[in-house]
Structures are given as structure tokens and as C-alpha cells.
DRENGU-375611 format. One record per residue: residue number from 0; z, x, y of N, C-alpha, C, CB in turn. Coordinates in steps of 0.05 Angstrom, whole numbers, padded with zeros to 5 digits. Glycine has a CB too. Layout:
N
+-----+--------+--------+--------+--------+--------+--------+--------+--------+--------+--------+--------+--------+
:   n :    n_w :    n_u :    n_v :   ca_w :   ca_u :   ca_v :    c_w :    c_u :    c_v :   cb_w :   cb_u :   cb_v :
+-----+--------+--------+--------+--------+--------+--------+--------+--------+--------+--------+--------+--------+
: NUM :      Z :      X :      Y :      Z :      X :      Y :      Z :      X :      Y :      Z :      X :      Y :
...
+-----+--------+--------+--------+--------+--------+--------+--------+--------+--------+--------+--------+--------+
//
This chain:
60
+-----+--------+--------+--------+--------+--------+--------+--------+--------+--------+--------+--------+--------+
:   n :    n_w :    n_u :    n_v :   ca_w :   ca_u :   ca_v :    c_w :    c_u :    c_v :   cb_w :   cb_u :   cb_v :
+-----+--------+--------+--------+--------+--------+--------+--------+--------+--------+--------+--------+--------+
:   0 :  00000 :  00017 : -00023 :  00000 :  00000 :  00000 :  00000 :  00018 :  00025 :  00024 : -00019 :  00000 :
:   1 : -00020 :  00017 :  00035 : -00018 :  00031 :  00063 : -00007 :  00016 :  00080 : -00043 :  00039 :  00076 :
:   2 :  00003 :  00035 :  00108 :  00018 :  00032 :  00124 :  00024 :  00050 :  00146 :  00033 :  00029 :  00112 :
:   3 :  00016 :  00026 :  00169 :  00023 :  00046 :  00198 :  00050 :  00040 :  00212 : -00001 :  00040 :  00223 :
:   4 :  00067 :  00055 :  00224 :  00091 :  00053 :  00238 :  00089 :  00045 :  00259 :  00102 :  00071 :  00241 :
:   5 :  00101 :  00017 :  00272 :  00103 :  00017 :  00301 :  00123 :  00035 :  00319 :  00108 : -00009 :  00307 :
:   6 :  00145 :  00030 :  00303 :  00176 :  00037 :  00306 :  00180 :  00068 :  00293 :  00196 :  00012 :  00289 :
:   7 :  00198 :  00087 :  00296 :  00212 :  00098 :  00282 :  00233 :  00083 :  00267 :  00219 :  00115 :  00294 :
:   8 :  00234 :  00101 :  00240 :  00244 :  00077 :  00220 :  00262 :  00106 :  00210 :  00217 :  00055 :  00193 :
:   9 :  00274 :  00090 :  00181 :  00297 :  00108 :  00170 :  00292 :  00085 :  00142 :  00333 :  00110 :  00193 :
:  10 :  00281 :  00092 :  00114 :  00287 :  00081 :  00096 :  00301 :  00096 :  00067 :  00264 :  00070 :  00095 :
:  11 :  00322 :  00079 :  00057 :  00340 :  00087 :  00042 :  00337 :  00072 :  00009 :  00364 :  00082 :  00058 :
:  12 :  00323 :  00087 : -00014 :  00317 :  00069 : -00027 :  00349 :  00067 : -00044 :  00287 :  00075 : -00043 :
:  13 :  00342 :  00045 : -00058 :  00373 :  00034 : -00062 :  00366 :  00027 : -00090 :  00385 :  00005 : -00041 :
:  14 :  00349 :  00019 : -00105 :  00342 :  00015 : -00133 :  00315 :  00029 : -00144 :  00339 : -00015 : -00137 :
:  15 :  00300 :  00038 : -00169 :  00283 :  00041 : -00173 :  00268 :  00071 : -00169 :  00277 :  00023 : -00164 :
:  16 :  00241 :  00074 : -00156 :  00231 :  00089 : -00161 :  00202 :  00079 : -00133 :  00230 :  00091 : -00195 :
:  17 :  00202 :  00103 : -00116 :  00173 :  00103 : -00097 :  00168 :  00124 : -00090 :  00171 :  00088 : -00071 :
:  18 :  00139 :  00118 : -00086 :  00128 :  00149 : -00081 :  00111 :  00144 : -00049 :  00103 :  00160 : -00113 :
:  19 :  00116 :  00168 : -00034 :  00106 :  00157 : -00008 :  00089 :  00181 : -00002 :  00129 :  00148 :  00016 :
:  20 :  00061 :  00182 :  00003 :  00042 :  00198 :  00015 :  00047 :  00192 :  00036 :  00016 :  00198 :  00008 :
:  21 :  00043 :  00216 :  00056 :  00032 :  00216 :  00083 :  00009 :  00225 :  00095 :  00046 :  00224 :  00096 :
:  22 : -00001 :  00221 :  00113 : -00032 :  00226 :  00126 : -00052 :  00256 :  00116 : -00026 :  00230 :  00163 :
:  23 : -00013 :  00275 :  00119 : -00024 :  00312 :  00108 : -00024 :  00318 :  00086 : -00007 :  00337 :  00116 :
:  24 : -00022 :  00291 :  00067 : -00027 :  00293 :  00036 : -00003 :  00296 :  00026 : -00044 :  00316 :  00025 :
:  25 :  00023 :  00297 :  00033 :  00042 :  00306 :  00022 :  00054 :  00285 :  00012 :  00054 :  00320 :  00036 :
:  26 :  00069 :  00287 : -00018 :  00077 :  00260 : -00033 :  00106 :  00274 : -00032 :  00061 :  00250 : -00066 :
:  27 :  00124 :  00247 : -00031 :  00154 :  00246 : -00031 :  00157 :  00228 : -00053 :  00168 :  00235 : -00003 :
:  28 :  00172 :  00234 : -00077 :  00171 :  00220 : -00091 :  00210 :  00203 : -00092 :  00155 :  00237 : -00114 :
:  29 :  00217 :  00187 : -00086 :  00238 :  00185 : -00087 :  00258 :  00173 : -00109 :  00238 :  00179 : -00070 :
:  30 :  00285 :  00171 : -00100 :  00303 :  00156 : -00130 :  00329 :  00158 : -00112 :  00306 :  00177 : -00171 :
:  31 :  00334 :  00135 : -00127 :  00356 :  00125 : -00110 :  00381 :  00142 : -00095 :  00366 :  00108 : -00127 :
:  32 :  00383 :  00128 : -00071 :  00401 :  00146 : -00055 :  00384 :  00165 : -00029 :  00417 :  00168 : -00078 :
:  33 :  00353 :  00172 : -00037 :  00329 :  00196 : -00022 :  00337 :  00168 :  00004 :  00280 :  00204 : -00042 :
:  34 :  00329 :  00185 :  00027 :  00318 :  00176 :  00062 :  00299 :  00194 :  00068 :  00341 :  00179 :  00088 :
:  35 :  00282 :  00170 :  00070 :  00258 :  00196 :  00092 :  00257 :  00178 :  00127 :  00208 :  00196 :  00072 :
:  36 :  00260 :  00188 :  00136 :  00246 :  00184 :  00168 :  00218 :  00177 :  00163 :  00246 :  00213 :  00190 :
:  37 :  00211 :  00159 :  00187 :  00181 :  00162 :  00191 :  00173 :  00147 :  00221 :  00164 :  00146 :  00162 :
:  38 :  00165 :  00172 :  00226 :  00154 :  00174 :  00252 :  00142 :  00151 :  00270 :  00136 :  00190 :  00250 :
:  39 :  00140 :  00141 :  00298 :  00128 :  00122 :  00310 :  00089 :  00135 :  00302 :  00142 :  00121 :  00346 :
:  40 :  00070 :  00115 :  00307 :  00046 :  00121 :  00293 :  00037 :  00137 :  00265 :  00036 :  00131 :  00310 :
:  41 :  00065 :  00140 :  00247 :  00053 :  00153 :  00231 :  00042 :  00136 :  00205 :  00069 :  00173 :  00226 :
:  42 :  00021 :  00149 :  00188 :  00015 :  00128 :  00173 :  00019 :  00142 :  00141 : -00015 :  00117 :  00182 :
:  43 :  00027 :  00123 :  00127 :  00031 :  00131 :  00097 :  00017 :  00108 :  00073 :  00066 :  00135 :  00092 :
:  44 :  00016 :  00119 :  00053 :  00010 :  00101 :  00036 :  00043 :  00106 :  00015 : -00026 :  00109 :  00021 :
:  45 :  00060 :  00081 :  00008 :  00072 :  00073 : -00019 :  00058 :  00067 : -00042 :  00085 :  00053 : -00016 :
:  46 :  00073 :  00069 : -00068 :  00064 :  00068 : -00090 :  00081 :  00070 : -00112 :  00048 :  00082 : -00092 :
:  47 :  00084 :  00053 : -00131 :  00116 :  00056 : -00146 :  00102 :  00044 : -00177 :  00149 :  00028 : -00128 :
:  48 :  00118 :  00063 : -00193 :  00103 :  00055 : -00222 :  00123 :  00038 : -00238 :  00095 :  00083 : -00242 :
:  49 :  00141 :  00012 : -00222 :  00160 :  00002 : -00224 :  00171 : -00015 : -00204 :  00171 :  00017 : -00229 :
:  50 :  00187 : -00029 : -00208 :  00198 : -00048 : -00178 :  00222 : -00028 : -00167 :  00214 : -00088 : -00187 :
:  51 :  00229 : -00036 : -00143 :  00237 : -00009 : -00126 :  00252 : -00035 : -00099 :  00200 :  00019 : -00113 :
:  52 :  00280 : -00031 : -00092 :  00296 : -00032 : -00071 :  00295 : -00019 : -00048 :  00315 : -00027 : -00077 :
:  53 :  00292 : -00028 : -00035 :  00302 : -00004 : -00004 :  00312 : -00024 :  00021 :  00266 :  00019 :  00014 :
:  54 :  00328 : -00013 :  00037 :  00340 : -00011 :  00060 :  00330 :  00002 :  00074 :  00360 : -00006 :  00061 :
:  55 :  00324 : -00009 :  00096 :  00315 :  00010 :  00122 :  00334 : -00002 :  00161 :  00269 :  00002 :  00122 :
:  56 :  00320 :  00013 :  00174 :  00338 :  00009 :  00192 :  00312 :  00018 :  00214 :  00370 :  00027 :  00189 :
:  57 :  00303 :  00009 :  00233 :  00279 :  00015 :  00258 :  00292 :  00014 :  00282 :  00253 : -00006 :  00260 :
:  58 :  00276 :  00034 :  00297 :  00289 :  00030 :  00331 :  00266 :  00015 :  00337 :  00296 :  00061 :  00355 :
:  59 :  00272 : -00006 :  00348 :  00238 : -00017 :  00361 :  00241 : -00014 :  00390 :  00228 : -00056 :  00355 :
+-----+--------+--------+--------+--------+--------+--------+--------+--------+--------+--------+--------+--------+
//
């Protein structure tokens, strides 16, 4: 699922399993408890080989 940022964000996954590319190719693969930041305009693609929780928190 691609995806552009309006906001800076802060997401905290909380169950499961995701994997997040960003624009410079770089994959974050996460498990529960990982936070990544993500930038105002930045864009990523998600992808999870499983169902997956998260919490997040945005400054708008």
C-alpha cells in the first residue's frame, strides 16, 4: 500500500508483523514494540505477510 505523509507522524506497531519501504529503497522490517518516524512529504510503500496492529500519533 503506498503512501504519502501530510503530517509528521510517529508509528508504533503493537501486534504482528510490517514491512515499510521508503522512496531510497530502504526496507524496515518491523515486530512488535519497532517506531519509525516519518517525515512530512515523505512517501513509503507498507506490506505485511500477515495482519499487523499499530498506533500512531501525527502533528498536523
Amino acid at each position: 500500500m503506498p503512501y504519502t505523509y501530510d503530517a509528521e507522524e510517529f508509528k508504533i506497531l503493537l501486534e504482528g508483523e510490517l514491512s515499510v519501504t521508503n522512496a531510497r529503497g530502504e526496507t524496515y522490517d518491523m515486530k512488535p514494540g519497532d517506531i519509525l518516524f516519518f517525515g512530512k512529504g515523505e512517501k513509503v510503500n507498507f506490506s505485511s505477510k500477515s495482519k499487523g496492529l499499530a498506533f500512531y500519533v501525527a502533528q498536523r
